[in-house]
PyMOL CGO cylinders between C-alpha atoms (Angstrom):
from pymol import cmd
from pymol.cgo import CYLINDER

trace = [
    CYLINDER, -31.65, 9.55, -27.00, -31.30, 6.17, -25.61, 0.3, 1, 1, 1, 1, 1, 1,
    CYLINDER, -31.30, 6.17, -25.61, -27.46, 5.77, -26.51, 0.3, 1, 1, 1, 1, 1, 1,
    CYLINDER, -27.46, 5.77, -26.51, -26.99, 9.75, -24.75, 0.3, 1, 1, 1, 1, 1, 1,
    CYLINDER, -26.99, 9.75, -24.75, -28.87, 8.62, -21.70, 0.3, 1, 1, 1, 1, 1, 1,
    CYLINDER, -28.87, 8.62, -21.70, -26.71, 5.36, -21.02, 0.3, 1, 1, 1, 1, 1, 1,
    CYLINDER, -26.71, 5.36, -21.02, -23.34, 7.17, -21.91, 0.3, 1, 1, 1, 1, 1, 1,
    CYLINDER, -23.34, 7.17, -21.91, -24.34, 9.75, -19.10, 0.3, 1, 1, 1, 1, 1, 1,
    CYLINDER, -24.34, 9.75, -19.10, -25.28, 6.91, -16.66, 0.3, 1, 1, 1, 1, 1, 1,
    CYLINDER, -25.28, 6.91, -16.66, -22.05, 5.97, -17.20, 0.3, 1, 1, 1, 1, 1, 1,
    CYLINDER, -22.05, 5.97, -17.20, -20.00, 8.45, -17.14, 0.3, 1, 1, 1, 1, 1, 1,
    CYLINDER, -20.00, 8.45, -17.14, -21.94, 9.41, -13.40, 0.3, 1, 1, 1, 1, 1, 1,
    CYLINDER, -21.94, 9.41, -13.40, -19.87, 7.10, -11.37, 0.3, 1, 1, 1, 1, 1, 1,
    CYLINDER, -19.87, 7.10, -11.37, -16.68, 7.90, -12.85, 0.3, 1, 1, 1, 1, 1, 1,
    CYLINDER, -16.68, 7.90, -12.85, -17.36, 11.93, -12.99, 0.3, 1, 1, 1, 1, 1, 1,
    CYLINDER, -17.36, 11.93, -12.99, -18.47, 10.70, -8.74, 0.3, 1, 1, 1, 1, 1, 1,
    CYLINDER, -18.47, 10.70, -8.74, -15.16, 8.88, -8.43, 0.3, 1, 1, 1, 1, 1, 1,
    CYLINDER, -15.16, 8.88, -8.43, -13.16, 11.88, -9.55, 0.3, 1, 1, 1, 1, 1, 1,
    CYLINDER, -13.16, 11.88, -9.55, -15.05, 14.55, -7.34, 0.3, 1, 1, 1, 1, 1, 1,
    CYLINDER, -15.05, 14.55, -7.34, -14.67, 11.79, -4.14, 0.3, 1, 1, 1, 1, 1, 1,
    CYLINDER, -14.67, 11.79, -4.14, -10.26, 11.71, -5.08, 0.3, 1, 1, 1, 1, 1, 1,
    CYLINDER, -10.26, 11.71, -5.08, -10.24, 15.44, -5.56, 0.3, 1, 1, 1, 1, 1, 1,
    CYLINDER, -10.24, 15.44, -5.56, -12.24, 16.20, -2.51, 0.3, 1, 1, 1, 1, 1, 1,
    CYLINDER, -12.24, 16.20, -2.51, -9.47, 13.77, -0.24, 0.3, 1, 1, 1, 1, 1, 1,
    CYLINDER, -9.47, 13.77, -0.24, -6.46, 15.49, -1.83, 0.3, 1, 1, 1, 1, 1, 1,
    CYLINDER, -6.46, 15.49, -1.83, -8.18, 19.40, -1.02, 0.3, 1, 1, 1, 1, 1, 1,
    CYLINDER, -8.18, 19.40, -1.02, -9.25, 17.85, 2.40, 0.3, 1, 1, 1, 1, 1, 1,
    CYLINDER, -9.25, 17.85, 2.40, -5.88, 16.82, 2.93, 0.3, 1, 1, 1, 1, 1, 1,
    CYLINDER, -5.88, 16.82, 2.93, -4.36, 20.11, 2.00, 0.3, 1, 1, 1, 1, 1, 1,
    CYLINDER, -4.36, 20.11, 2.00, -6.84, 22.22, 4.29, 0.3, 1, 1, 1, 1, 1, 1,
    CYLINDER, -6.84, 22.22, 4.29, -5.53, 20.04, 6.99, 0.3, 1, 1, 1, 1, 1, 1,
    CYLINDER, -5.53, 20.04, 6.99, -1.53, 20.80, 6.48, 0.3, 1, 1, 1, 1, 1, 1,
    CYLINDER, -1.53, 20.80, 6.48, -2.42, 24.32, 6.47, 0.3, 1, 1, 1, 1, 1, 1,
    CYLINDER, -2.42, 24.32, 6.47, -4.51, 24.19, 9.40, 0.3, 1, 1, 1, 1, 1, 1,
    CYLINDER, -4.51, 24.19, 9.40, -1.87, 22.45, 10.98, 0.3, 1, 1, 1, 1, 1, 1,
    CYLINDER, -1.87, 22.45, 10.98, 0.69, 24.98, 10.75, 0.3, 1, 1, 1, 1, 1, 1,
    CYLINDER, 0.69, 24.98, 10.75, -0.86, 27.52, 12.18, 0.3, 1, 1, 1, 1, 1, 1,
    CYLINDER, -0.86, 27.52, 12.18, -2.39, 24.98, 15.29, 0.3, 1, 1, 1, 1, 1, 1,
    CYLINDER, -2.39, 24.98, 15.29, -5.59, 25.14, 14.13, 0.3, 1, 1, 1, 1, 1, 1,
    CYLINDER, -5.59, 25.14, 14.13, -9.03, 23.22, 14.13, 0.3, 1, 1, 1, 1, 1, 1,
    CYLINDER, -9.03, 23.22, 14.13, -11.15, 23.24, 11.34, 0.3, 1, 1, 1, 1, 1, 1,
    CYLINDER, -11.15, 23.24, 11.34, -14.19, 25.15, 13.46, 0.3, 1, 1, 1, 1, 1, 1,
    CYLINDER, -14.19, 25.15, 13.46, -11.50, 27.60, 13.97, 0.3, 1, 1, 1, 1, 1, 1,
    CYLINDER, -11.50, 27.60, 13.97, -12.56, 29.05, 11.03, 0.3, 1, 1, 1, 1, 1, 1,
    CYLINDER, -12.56, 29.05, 11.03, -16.17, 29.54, 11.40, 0.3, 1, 1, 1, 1, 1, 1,
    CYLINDER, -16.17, 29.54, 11.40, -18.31, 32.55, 10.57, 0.3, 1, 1, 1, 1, 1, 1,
    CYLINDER, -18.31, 32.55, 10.57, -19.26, 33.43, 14.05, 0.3, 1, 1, 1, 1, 1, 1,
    CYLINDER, -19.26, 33.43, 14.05, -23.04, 33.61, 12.95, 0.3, 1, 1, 1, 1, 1, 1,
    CYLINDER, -23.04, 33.61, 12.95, -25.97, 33.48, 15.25, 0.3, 1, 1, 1, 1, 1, 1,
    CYLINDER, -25.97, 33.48, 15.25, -26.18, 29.63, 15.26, 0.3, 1, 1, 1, 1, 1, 1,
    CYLINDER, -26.18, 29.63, 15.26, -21.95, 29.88, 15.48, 0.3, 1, 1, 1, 1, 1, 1,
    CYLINDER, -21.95, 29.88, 15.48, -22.56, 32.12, 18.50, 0.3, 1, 1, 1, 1, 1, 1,
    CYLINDER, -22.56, 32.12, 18.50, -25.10, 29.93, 20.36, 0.3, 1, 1, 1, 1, 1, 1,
    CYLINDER, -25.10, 29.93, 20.36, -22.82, 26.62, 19.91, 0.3, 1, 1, 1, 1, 1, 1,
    CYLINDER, -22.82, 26.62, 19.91, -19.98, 29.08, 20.97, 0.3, 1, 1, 1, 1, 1, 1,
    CYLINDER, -19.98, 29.08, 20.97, -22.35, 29.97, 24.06, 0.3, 1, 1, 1, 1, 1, 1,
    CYLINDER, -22.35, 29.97, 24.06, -23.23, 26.47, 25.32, 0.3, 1, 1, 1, 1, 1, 1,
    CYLINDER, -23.23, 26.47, 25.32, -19.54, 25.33, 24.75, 0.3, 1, 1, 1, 1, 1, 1,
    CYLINDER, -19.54, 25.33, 24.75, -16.95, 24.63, 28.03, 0.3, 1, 1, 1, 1, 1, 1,
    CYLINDER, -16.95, 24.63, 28.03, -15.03, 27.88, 28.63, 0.3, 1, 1, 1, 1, 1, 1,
    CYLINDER, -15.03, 27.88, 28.63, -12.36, 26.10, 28.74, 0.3, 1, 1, 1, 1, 1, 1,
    CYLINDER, -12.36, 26.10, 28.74, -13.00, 24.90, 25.42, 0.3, 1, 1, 1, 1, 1, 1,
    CYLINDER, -13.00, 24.90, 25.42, -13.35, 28.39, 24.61, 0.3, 1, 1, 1, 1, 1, 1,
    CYLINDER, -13.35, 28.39, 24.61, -10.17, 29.46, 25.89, 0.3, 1, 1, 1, 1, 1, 1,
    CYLINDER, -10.17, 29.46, 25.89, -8.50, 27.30, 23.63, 0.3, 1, 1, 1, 1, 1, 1,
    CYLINDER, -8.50, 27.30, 23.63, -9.77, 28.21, 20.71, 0.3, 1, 1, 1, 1, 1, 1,
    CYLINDER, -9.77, 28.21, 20.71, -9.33, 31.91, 21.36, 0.3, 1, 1, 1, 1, 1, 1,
    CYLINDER, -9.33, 31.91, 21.36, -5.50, 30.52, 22.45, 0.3, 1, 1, 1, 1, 1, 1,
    CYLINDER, -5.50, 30.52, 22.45, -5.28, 29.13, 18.47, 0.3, 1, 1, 1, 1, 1, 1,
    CYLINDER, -5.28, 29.13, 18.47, -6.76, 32.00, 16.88, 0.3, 1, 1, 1, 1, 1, 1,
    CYLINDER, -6.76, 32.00, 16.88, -4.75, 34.47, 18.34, 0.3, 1, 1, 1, 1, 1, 1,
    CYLINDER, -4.75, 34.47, 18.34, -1.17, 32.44, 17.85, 0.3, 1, 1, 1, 1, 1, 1,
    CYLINDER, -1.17, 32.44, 17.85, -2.48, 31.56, 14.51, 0.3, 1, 1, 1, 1, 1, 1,
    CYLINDER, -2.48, 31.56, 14.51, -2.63, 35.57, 13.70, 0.3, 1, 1, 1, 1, 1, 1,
    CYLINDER, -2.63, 35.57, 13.70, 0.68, 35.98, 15.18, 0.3, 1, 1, 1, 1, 1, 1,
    CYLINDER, 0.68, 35.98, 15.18, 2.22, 33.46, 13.11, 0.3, 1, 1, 1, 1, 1, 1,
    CYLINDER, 2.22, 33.46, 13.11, 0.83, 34.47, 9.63, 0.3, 1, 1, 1, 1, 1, 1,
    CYLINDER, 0.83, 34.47, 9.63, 1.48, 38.38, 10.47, 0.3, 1, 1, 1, 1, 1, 1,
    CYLINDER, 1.48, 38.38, 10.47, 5.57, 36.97, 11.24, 0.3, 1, 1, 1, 1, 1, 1,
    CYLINDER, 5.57, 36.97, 11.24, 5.02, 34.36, 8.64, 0.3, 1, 1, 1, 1, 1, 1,
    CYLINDER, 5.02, 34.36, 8.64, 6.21, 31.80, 10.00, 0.3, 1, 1, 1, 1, 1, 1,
    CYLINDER, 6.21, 31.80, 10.00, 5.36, 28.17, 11.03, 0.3, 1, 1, 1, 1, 1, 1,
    CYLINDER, 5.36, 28.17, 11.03, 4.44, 26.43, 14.10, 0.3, 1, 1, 1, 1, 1, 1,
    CYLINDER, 4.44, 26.43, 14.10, 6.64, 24.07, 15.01, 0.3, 1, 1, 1, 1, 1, 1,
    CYLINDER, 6.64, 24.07, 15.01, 6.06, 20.17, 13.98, 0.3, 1, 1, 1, 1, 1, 1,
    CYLINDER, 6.06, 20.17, 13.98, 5.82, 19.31, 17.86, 0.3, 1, 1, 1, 1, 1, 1,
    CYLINDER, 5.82, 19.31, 17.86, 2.96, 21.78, 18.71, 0.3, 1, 1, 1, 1, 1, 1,
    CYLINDER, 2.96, 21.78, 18.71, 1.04, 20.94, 15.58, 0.3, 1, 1, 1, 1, 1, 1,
    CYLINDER, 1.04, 20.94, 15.58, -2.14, 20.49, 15.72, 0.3, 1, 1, 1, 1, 1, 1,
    CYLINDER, -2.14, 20.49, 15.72, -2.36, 16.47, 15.28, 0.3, 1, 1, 1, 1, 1, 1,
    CYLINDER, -2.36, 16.47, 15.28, -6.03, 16.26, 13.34, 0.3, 1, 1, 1, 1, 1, 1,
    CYLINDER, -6.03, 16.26, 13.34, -8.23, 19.81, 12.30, 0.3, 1, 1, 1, 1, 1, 1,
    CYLINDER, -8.23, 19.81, 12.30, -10.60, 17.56, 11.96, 0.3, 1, 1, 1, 1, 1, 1,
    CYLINDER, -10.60, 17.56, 11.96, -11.32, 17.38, 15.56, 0.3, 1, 1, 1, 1, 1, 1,
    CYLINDER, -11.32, 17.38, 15.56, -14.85, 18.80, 15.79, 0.3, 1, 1, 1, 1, 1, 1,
    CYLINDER, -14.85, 18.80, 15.79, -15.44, 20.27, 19.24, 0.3, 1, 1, 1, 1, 1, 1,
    CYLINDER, -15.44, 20.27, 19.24, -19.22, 22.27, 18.46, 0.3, 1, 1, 1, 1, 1, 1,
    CYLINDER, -19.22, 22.27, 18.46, -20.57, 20.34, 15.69, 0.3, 1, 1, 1, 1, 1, 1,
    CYLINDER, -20.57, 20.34, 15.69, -23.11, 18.63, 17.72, 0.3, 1, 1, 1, 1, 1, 1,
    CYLINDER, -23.11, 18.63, 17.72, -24.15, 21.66, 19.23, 0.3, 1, 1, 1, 1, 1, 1,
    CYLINDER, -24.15, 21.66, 19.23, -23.93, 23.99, 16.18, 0.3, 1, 1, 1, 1, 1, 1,
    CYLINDER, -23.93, 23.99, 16.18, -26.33, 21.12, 14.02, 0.3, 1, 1, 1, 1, 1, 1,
    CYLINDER, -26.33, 21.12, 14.02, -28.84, 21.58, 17.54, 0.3, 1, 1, 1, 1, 1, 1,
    CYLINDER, -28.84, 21.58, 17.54, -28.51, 25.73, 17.23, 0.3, 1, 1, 1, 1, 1, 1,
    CYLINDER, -28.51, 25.73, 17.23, -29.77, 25.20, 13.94, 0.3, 1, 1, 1, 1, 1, 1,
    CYLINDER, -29.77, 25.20, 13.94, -32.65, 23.07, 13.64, 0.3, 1, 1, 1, 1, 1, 1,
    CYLINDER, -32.65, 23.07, 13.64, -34.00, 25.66, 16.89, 0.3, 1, 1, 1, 1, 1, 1,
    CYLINDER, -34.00, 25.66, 16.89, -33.68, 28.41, 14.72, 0.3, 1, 1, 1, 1, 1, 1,
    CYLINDER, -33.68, 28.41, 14.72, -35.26, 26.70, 12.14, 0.3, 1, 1, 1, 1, 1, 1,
    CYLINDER, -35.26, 26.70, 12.14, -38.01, 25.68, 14.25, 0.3, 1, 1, 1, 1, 1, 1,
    CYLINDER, -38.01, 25.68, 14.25, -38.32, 29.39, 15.63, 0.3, 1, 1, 1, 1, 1, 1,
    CYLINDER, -38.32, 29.39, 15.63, -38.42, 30.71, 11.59, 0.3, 1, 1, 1, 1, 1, 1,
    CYLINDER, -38.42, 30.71, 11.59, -40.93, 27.87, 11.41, 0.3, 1, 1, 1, 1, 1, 1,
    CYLINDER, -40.93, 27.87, 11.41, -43.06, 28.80, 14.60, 0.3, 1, 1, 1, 1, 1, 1,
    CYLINDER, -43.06, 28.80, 14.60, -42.89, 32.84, 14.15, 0.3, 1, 1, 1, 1, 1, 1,
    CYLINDER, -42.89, 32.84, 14.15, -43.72, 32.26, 10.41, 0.3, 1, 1, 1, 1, 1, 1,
]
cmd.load_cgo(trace, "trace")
């Protein structure tokens, strides 16, 4: 038992290690393809409730936008074709309602909390 338990403690930080280089290289894919179709990770979003409410406090500008992506995106995939490299977007990663999607959250877990 003793010999099982420290092979699995170490085999944890190299089965870690693997899942940390795998999860760059998919990251890193998800990006390209975001990219050439102009669009932002939170693009993608399941416009649920808490979606909808950080959607709802956002600037309509803001909004605009990402209605501007969506719809271009669409266009391109139906023609399949690419954006082009100028009009890329530079990083998906460019989180424009996390902050208020993580606050529409925690109040609708405080409301579950509240109403029972």
């Amino acid at each position: 038992w003793t010999k099982k338990k420290e092979k699995m403690s170490f085999l944890a930080p190299l089965g870690k290690k693997l899942f940390e280089v795998a999860s760059k290289q998919y990251k890193s894919l998800v990006a390209k393809r975001l990219a050439v179709y102009g669009l932002k990770y939170e693009d993608l979003l399941v416009e649920s409730e808490c979606v909808e409410t950080a959607l709802g406090r956002t600037n309509s500008s803001i909004l605009r936008s990402r209605e501007q992506r969506v719809k271009r995106a669409f266009d391109l995939s139906a023609k399949r074709k690419a954006l082009p490299d100028e009009l890329q977007t530079e990083n998906p990663y460019d989180l424009y309602i996390a902050a208020r999607l993580r606050l529409a959250k925690f109040e609708k877990q405080e409301r579950e909390l509240l109403n029972g």
